[in-house]
KEROVO-378937 format. One record per residue: residue number from 0; y, z, x of N, C-alpha, C in turn. Coordinates in steps of 0.2 Angstrom, whole numbers, plus 2048, in hexadecimal, padded with zeros to 3 digits. Atoms other than C-alpha are relative to their C-alpha. Layout:
N
{mifi NUM,{Y,Z,X},{Y,Z,X},{Y,Z,X}}
...
END
This chain:
56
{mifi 0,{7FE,803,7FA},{CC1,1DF,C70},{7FB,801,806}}
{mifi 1,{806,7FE,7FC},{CB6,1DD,C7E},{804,800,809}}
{mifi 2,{7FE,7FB,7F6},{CB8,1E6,C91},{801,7FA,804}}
{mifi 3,{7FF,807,7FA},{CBE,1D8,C9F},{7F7,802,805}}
{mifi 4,{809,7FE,7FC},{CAC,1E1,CA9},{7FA,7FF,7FB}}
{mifi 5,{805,801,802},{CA2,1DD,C9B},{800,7F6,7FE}}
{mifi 6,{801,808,7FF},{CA8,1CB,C9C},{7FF,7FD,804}}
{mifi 7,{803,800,7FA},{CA5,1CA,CAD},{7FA,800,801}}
{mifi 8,{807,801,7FF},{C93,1D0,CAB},{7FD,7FA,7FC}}
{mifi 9,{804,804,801},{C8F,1C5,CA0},{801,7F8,7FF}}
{mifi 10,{7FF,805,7FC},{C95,1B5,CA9},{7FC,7FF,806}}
{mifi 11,{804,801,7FA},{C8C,1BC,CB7},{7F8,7FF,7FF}}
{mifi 12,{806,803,801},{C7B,1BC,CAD},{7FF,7FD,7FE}}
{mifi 13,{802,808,802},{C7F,1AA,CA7},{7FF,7FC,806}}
{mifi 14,{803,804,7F8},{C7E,1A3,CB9},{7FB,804,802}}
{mifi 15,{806,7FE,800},{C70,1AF,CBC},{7FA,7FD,7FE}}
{mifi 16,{809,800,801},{C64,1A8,CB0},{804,7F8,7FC}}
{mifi 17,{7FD,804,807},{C6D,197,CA9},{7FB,7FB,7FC}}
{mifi 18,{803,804,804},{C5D,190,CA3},{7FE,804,7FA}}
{mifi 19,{803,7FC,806},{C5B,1A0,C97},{809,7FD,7FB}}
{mifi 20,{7FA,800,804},{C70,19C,C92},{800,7F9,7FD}}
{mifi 21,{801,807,805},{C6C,18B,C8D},{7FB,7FF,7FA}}
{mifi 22,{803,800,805},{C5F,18E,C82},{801,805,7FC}}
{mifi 23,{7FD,7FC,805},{C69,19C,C7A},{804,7FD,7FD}}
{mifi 24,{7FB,803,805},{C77,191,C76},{7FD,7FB,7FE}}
{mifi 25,{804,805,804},{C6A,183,C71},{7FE,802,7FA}}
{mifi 26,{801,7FB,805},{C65,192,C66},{803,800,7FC}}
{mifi 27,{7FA,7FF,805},{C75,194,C5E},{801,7FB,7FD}}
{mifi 28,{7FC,808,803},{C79,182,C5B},{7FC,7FF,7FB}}
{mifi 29,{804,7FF,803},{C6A,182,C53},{800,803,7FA}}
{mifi 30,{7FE,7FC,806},{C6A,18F,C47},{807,801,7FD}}
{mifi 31,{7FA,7FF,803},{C7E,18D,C44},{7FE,7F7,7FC}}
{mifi 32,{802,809,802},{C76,177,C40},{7FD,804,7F7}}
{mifi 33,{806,7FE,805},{C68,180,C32},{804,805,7F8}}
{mifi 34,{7F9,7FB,806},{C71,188,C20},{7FA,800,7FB}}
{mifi 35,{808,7FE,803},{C5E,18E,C17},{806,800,7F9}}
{mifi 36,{7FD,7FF,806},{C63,192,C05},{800,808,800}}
{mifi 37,{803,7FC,801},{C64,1A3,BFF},{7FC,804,7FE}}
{mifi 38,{807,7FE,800},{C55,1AF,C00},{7FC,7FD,800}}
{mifi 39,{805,802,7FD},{C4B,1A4,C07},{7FC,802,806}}
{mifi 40,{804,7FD,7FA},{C3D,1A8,C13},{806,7FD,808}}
{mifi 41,{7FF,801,7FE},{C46,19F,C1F},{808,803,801}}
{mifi 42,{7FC,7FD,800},{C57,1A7,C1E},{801,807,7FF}}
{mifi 43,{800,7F8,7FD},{C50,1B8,C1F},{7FE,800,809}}
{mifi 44,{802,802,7FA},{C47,1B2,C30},{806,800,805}}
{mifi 45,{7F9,802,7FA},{C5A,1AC,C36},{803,807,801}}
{mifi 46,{7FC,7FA,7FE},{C61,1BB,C32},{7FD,807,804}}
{mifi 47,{807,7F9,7FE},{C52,1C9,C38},{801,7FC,80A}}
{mifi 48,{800,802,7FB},{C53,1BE,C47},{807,802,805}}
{mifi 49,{7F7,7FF,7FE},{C68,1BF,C4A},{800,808,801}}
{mifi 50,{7FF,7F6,7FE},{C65,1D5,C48},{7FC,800,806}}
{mifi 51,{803,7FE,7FB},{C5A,1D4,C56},{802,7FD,808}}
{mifi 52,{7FD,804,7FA},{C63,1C9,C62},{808,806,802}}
{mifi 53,{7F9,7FE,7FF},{C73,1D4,C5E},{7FE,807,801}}
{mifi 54,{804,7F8,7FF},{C68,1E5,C60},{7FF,7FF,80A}}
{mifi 55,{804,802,7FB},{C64,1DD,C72},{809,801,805}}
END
């Protein structure tokens, strides 16, 4: 469950920065469009990419 001040902050650094929020969810739409096969170079890529956005 996530804290009502953690959804507050991070509303308030979507109007902060909404040119970096657009290209995140342009990013998501993206890679949720894209379905690699598995163990393919490109679905290691997707996924090495997603642990480091969620590390962030």
């Amino acid at each position: 469950m996530v804290k009502e001040s953690q959804k507050h902050a991070s509303r308030a650094w979507e109007k902060r920065n909404p040119e970096r929020t657009s290209y995140l969810a342009l990013r998501r739409a993206t890679f949720n469009f894209v379905h690699p096969k598995p163990g393919t170079k490109a679905e290691r890529a997707i996924q090495a990419n997603w642990m480091i956005i969620l590390m962030i």
